[in-house]
C-alpha positions as CSV (number, residue, x, y, z in Angstrom):
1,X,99.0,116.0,-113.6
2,X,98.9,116.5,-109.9
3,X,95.6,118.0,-108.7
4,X,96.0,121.7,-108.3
5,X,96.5,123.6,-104.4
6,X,94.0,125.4,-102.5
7,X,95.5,128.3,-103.1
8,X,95.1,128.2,-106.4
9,X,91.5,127.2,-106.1
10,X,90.6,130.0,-103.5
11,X,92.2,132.4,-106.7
12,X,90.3,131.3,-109.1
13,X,87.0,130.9,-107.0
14,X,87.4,134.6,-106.2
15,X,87.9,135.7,-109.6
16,X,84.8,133.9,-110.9
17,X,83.0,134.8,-107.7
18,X,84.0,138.5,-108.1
19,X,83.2,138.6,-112.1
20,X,80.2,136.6,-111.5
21,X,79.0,139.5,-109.0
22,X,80.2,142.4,-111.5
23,X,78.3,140.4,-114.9
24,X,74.9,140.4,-112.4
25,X,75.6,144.7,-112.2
26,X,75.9,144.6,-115.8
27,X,72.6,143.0,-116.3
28,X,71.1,144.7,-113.8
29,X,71.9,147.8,-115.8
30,X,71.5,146.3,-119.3
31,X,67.9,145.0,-118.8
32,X,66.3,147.8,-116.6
33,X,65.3,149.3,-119.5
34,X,63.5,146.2,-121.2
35,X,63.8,143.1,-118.5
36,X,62.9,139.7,-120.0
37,X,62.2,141.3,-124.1
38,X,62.2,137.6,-125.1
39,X,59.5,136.6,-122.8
40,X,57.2,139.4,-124.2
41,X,57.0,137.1,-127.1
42,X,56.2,133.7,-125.1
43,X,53.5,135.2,-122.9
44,X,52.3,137.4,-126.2
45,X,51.7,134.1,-127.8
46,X,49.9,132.4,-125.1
47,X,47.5,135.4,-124.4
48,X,47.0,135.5,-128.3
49,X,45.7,132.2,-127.9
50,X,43.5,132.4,-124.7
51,X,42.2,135.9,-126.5
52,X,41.2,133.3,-129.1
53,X,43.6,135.1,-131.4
54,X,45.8,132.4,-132.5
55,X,46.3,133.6,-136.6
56,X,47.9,136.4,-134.9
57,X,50.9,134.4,-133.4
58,X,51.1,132.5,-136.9
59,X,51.8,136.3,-139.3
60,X,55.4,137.7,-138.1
61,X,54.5,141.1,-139.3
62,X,51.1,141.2,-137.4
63,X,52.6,139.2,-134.6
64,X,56.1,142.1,-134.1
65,X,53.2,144.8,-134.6
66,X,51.1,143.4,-131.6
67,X,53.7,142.8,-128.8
68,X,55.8,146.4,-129.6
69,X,51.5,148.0,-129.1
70,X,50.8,145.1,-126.2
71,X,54.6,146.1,-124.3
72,X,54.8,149.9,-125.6
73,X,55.4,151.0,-121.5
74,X,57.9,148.1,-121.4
75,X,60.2,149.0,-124.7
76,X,62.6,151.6,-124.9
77,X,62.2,151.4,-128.5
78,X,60.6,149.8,-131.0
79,X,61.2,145.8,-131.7
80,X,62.4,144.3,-134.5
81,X,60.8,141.8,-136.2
82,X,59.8,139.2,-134.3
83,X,58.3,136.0,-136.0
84,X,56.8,133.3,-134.0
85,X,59.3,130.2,-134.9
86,X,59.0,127.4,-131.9
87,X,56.8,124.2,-132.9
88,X,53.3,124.4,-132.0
89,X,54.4,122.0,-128.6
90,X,56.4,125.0,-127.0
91,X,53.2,127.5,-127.3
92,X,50.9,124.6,-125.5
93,X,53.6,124.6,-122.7
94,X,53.1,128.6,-122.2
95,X,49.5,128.8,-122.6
96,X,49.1,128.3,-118.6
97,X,51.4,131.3,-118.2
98,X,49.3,133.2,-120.2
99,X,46.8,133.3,-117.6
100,X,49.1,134.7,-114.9
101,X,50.4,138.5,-115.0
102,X,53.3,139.1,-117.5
103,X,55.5,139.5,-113.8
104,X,54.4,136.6,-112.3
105,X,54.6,134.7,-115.5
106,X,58.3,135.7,-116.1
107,X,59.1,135.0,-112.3
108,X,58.0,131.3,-112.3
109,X,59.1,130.0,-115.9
110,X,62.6,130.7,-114.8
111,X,62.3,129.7,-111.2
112,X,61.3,126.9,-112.2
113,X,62.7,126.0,-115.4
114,X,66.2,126.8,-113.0
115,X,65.6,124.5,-110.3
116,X,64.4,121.7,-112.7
117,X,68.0,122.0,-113.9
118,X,69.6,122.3,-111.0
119,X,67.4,118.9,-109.5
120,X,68.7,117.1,-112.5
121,X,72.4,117.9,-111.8
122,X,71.6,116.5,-107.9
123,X,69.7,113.8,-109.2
124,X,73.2,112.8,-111.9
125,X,76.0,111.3,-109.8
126,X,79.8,110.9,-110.8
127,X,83.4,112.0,-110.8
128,X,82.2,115.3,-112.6
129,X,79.2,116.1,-110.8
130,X,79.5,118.2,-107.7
131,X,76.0,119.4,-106.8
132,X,77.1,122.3,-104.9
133,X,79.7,123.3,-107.1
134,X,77.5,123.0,-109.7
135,X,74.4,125.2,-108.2
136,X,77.1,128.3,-107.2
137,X,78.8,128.1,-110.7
138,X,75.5,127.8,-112.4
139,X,74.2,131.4,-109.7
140,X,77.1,133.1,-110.9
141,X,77.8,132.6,-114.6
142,X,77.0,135.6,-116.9
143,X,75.0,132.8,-119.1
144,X,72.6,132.8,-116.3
145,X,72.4,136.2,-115.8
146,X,71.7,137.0,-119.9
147,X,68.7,134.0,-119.3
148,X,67.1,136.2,-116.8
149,X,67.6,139.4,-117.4
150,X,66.2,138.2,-121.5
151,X,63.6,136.2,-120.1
152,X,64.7,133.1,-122.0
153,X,64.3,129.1,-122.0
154,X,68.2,128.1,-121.4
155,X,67.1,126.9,-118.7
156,X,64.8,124.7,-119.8
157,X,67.0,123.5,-122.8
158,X,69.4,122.9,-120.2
159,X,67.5,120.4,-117.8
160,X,65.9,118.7,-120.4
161,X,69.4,117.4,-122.1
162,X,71.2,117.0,-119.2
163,X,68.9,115.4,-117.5
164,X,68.5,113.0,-120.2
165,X,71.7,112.2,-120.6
166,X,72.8,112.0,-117.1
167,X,70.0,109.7,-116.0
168,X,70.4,107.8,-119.0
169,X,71.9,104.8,-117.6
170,X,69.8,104.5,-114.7
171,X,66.6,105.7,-116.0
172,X,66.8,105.2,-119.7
173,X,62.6,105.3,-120.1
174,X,62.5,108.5,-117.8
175,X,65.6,110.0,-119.3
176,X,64.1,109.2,-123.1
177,X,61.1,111.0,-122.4
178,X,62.9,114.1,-121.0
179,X,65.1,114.3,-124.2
180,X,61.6,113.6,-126.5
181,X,60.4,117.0,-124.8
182,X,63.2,118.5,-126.3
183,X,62.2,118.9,-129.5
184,X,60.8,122.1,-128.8
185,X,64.0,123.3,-129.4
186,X,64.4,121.4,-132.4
187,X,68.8,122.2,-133.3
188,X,69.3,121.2,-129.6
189,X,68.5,117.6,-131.2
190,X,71.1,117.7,-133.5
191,X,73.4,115.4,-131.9
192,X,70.8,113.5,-129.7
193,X,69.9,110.6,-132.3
194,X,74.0,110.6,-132.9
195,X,74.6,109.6,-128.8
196,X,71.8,107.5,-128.6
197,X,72.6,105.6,-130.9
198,X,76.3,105.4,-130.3
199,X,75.4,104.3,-127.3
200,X,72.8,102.0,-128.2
201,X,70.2,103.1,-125.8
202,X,67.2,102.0,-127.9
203,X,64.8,102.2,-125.0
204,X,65.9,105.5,-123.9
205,X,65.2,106.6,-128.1
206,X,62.1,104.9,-128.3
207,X,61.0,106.6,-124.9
208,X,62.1,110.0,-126.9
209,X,60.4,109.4,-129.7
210,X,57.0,108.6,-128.1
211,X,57.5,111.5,-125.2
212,X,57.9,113.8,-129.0
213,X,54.9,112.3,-130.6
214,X,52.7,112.8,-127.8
215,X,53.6,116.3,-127.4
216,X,53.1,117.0,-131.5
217,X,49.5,115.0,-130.6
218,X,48.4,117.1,-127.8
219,X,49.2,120.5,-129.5
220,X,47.6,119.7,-132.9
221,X,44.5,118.7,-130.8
222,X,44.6,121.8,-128.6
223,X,46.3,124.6,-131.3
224,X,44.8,122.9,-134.7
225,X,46.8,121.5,-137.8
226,X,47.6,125.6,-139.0
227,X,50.3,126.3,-136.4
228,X,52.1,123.0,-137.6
229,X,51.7,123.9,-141.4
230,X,53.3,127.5,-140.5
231,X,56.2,126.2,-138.7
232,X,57.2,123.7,-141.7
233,X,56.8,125.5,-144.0
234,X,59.4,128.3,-142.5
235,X,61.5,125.7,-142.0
236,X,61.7,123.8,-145.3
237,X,61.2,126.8,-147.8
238,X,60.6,130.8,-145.2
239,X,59.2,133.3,-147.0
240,X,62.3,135.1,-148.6
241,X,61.5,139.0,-146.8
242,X,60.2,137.7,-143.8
243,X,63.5,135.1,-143.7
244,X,65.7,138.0,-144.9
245,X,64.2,139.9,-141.8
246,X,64.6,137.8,-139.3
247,X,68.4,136.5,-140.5
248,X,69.2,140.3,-139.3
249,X,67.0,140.7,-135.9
250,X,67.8,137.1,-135.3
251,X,70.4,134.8,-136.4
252,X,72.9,137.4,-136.7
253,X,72.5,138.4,-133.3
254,X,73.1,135.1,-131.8
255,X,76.5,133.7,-131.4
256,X,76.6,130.1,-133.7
257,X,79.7,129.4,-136.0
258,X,77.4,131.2,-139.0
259,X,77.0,134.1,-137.2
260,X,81.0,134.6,-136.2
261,X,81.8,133.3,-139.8
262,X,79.2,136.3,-141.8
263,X,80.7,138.4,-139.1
264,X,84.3,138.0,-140.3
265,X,83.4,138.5,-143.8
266,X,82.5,135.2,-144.8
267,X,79.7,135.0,-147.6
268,X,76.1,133.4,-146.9
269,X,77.1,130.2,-148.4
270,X,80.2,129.8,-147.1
271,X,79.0,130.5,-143.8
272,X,76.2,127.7,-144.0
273,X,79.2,125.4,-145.4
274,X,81.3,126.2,-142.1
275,X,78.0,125.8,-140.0
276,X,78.0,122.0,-141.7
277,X,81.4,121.4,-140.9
278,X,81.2,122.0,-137.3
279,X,78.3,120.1,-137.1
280,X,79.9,116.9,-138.6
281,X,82.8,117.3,-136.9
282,X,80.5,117.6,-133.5
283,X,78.8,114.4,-134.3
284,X,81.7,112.4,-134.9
285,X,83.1,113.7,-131.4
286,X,79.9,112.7,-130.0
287,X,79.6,109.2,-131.6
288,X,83.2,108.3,-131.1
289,X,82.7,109.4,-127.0
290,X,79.1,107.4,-126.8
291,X,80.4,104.5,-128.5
292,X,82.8,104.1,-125.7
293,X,83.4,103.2,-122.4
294,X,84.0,106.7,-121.2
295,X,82.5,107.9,-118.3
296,X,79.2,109.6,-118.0
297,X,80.6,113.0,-117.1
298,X,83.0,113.3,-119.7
299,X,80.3,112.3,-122.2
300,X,77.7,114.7,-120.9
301,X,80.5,117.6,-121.3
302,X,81.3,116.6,-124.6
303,X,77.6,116.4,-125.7
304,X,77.1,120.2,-124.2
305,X,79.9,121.5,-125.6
306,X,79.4,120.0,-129.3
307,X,75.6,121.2,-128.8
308,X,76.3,124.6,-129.1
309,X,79.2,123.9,-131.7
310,X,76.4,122.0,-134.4
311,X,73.4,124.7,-133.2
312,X,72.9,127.1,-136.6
313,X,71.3,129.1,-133.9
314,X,72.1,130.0,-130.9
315,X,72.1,133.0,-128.2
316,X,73.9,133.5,-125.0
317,X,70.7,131.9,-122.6
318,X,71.4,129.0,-124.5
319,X,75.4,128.7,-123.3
320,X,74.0,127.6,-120.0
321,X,75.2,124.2,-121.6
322,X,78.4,125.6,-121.7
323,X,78.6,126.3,-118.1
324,X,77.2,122.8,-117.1
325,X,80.1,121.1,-119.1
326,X,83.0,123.9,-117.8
327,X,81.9,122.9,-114.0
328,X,81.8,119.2,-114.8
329,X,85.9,119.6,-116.4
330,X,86.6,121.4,-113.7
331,X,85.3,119.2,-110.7
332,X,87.1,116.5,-112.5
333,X,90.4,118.9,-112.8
334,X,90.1,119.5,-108.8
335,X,90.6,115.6,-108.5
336,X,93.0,114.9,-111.2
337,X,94.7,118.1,-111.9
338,X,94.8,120.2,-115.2
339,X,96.3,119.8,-118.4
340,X,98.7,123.0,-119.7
341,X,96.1,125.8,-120.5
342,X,92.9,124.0,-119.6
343,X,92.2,126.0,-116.3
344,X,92.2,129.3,-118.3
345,X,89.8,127.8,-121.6
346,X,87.5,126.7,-118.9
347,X,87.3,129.9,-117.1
348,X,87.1,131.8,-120.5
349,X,84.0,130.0,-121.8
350,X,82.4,130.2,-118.5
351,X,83.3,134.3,-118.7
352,X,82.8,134.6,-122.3
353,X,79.2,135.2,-122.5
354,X,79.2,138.7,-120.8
355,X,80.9,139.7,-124.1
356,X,78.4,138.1,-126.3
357,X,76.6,138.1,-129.0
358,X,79.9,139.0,-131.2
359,X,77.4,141.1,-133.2
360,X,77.5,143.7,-130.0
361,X,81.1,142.5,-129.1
362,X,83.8,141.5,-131.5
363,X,85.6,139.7,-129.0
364,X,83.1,137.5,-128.9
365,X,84.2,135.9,-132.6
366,X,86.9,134.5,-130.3
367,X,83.7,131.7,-128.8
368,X,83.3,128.8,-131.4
369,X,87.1,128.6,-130.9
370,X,87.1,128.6,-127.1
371,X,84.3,125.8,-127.6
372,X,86.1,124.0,-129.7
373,X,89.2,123.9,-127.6
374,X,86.6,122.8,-124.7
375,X,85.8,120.0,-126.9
376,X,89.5,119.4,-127.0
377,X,90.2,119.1,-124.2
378,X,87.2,116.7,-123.1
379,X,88.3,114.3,-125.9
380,X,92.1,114.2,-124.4
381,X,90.3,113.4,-120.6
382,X,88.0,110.4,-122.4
383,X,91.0,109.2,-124.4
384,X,93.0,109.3,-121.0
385,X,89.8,107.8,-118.7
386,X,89.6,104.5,-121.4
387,X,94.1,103.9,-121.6
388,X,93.8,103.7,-117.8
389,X,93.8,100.3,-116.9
390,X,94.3,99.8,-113.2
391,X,97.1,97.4,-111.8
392,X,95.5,94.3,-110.1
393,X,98.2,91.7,-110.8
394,X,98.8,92.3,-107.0
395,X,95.2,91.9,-105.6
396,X,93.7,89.3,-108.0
397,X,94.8,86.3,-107.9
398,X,94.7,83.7,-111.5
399,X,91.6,81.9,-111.8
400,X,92.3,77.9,-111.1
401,X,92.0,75.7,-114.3
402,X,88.8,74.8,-115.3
């Protein structure tokens, strides 16, 4: 591979530069109508719970009824149902939003849920990390502007696991505690026992699992033990309507491997069966790349990628980890050059998510597969990064006889 010319850098900066600009006039567009629907249901929740109205937040039916009345002047039409489903820590995180306009609330949970992330990736230093690089890909990628214009956390997901794993071998207590928080997002943890543990980290898991415990702590003492015995019960046996009603105004419209496989015809249970599948085969990428010596860039790309690959939900905010991992191949590509085709999977994932969820745009089925090949392609750098073995027969000399 011979690292690629500036010309063909300036192309391909321009084309991302000038689709970046045309997704942001598509959002623009898009969300005029309805800007940041999905925050209407955080800041709902928090003032539910500051109006002393916390049974509210816990009924889906009552909840969907309150936030299309509370947001009628916002809504070009009526929501669809919209259940309350984050663990009770996530609501105690909002609640001091609540007490800010629904404007104001908007404009700093993703101003600063955005520059947390992009601190982390100036804080994380290596081959694959160019901080600049990083900050203009993140302002331009469609993923971003889906986050904003939605009014969603993919931010936040975001600087939480890439900050733990990119501090993770400097900071391991720090970078544990990030990854405990986490668990708001509870299938973004998937794979984060899986790495730790591959990589035998144990202070930086024990540092998780305390940072997690805490949180759980402080929301049962603030929220009460009924939020907590809502949540697990939807998610070890949902109500079947309510489930049924949320598998249409939700899960399908998100973009995970069961969503593109019910899409393309796939039954229920075949489509949770495929789900499985990538998941295991995401966790042995991740545990074969942690257990190695590869380098912290290539792991943290792999991790991102297979995140979103094991997910059983997932939306287009939440492909911010996608972008992270693209920029983090491609910095290493500008150094080291570019394998046949891997220029043109990275800029597709990094394009894709203006044509998502595949529910709205068929040619969005074509994601899991560009993930997977991003996978692919990660794996074939860490293989290559761990069979180099530098030539110092000419620099060192033997060590004398002991």
């Amino acid at each position: 591979m011979r690292p690629p010319s500036r010309l063909c850098l300036g192309v391909v900066g321009l084309i991302c530069g000038l689709y970046g600009l045309f997704a942001a006039g598509v959002y623009i567009t898009y969300f005029s109508g309805h800007f940041a629907h999905d925050w209407m249901v955080y800041y709902g929740a928090a003032r539910a719970f500051i109006d002393g109205n916390l049974p509210l937040v816990l009924d889906g039916d009552r909840f969907t009824a309150y936030l299309n009345e509370a947001f009628a002047s916002r809504l070009p039409q009526t929501l669809s149902f919209h259940p309350w489903l984050y663990p009770p820590p996530f609501l105690l995180l909002l609640v001091p939003f609540g007490f800010l306009s629904f404007e104001a609330a908007c404009a700093l949970f993703l101003l600063t849920t955005f520059l947390l992330l992009v601190l982390v990736l100036w804080r994380t230093t290596g081959p694959g990390f160019r901080p600049w690089l990083h900050s203009l890909s993140l302002l331009l990628a469609p993923a971003t502007g889906f986050t904003i214009g939605s009014g969603q956390n993919g931010f936040l997901t975001a600087a939480l696991l890439v900050g733990g794993f990119g501090l993770l071998r400097r900071q391991p207590v720090f970078a544990g505690a990030l990854l405990g928080l986490l668990t708001y997002k509870p299938q973004f943890w998937l794979l984060v026992p899986i790495a730790l543990t591959a990589a035998r980290q144990w202070r930086a898991f024990a540092s998780a699992v305390i940072a997690a415990a805490v949180m759980a702590l402080l929301s049962l003492a603030v929220l009460g033990i009924e939020p907590w015995r809502v949540w697990i019960g939807w998610m070890i046996h949902p109500p079947a309507e309510a489930y049924r009603a949320w598998l249409v105004a939700g899960r399908l419209q998100g973009e995970s491997l069961y969503t593109n496989l019910v899409l393309l015809g796939a039954p229920h249970a075949l489509a949770n069966f495929g789900q499985l599948i990538g998941l295991m085969v995401a966790g042995a990428c991740v545990w074969w790349t942690y257990r190695r010596a590869v380098p912290a860039d290539l792991q943290l790309a792999l991790l991102l990628a297979a995140t979103m690959l094991a997910a059983p939900h997932v939306g287009p905010y939440d492909a911010v980890l996608l972008v992270v991992a693209v920029t983090i191949l491609f910095a290493r590509g500008v150094d080291e050059g570019f394998r046949p085709g891997e220029l043109v999977v990275l800029a597709l994932v990094w394009m894709a998510q203006l044509f998502n969820p595949p529910g709205a745009f068929p040619i969005g089925l074509i994601t899991p597969g560009l993930t997977i090949l991003l996978i692919a392609y990660t794996m074939v750098r860490a293989r290559a990064a761990l069979d180099f073995r530098p030539d110092l027969s000419g620099i060192v000399s033997p060590l004398p006889a002991q």
